[in-house]
C-alpha positions as CSV (number, residue, x, y, z in Angstrom):
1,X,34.6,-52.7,-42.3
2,X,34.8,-54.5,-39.1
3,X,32.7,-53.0,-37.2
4,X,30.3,-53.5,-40.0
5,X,30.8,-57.2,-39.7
6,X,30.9,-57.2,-36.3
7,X,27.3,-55.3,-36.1
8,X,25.8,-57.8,-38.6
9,X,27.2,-61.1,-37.0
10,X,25.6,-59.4,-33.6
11,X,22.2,-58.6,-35.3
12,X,21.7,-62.2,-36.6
13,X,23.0,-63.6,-33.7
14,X,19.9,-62.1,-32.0
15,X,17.4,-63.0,-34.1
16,X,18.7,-66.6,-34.3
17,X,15.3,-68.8,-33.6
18,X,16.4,-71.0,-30.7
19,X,14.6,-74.2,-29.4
20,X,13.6,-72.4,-26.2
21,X,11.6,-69.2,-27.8
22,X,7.9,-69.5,-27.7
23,X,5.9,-69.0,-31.1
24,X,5.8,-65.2,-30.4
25,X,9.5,-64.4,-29.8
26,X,10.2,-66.9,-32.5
27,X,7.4,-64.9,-35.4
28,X,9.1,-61.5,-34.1
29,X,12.6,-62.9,-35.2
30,X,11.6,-63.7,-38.5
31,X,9.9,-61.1,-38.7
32,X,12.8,-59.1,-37.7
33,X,15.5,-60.9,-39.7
34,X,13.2,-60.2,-42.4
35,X,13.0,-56.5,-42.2
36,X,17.0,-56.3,-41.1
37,X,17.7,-58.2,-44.7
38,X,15.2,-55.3,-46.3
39,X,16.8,-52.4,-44.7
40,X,20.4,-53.7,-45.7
41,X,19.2,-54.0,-49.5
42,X,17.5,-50.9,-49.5
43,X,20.7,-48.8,-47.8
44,X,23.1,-50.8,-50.1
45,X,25.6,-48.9,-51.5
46,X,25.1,-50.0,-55.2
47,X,21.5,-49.5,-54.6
48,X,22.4,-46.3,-53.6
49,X,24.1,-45.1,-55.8
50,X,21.5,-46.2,-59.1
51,X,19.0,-44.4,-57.1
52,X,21.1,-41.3,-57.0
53,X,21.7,-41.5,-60.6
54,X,18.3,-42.0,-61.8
55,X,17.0,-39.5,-59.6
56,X,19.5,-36.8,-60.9
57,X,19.0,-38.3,-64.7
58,X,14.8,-37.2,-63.8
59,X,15.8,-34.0,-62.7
């Protein structure tokens, strides 16, 4: 679990806007905070596990 945390504190630290980035590193953060937030949803554990379950109820 801590190395979990630790991975996600390291992640945002990185792609933390900072008064020095020009407007291209700063729209490739966001864009890549954005995506990191998506990815996390989307291999969420609860998510996970409905998809499973509606899958195998299809099936």
């Amino acid at each position: 679990m801590n190395e979990a945390q630790d991975s996600y504190r390291q992640f945002f630290h990185f792609v933390t806007v900072r008064a020095g980035d020009s407007l291209l590193v700063a729209t490739g953060k966001i864009t890549l905070r954005i995506l990191g937030i998506l990815m996390m949803i989307i291999l969420s554990p609860f998510l996970f596990i409905g998809l499973f379950m509606a899958f195998a109820a299809a099936f």
